[in-house]
C-alpha positions in Angstrom: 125.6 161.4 114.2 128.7 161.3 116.2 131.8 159.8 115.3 134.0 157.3 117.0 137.9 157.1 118.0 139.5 154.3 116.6 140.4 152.0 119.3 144.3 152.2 119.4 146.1 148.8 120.7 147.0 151.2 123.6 143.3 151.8 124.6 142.8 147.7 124.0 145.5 146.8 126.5 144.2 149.2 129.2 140.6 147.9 128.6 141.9 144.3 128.6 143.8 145.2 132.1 140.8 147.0 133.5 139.0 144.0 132.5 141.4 141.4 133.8 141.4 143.1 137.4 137.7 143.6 137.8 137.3 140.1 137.4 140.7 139.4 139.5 138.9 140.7 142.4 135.7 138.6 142.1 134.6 136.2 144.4 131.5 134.5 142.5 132.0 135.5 139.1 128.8 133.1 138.0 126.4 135.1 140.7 128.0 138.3 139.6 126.9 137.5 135.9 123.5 135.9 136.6 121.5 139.3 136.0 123.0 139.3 132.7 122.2 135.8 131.9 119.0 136.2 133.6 118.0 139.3 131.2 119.4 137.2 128.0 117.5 134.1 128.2 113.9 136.9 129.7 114.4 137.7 126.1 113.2 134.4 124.6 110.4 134.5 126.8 109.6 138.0 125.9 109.6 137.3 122.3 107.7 134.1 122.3 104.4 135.4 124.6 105.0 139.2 124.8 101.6 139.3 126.0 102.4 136.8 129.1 99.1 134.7 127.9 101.1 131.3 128.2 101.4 128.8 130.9 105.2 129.6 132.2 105.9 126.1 131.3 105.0 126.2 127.8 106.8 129.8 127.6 109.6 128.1 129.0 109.9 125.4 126.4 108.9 127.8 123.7 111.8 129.9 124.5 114.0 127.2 124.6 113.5 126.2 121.1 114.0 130.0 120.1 117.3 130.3 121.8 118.1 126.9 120.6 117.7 128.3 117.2 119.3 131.8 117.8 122.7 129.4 118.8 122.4 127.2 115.5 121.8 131.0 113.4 124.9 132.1 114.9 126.6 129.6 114.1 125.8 129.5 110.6 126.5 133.1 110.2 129.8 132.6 111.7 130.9 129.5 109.7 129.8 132.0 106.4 132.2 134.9 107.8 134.9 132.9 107.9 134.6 131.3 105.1 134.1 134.5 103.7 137.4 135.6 105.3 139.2 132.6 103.5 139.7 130.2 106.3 138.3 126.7 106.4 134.6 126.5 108.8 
């Protein structure tokens, strides 16, 4: 098992800058995250009929309400952390 550097505020800034001029230089930032998005929501689908035995619109709808869900979960679990933190959801 390998250990990790703690990230120093130093190493934060220069990832936040690195960051901030990557996407400076972009064009079409929604076409240059659309494989990303793409490969999130193939997930769903993936999870719902891993065997690919459904229609593609019922696998479609089917993922829908599973990403629907994984939002509302997310949610939840983030309302819990900070009230766990001590600050009002």
């Amino acid at each position: 098992m390998t250990t990790r550097a703690p990230v120093t505020p130093q190493i934060s800034a220069r990832r936040r800058i690195n960051s901030l001029l990557r996407w400076s230089a972009e064009p079409d930032r929604t076409a240059a995250t659309a494989p990303a998005r793409r490969a999130f929501l193939d997930r769903f689908e993936k999870e719902v009929d891993p065997e690919m035995r459904l229609s593609p619109d019922d696998r479609a709808k089917r993922a829908e309400c599973l990403r629907k869900a994984y939002f509302i979960d997310l949610g939840l679990r983030s309302a819990a952390a900070r009230r766990a933190r001590g600050k009002t959801s």
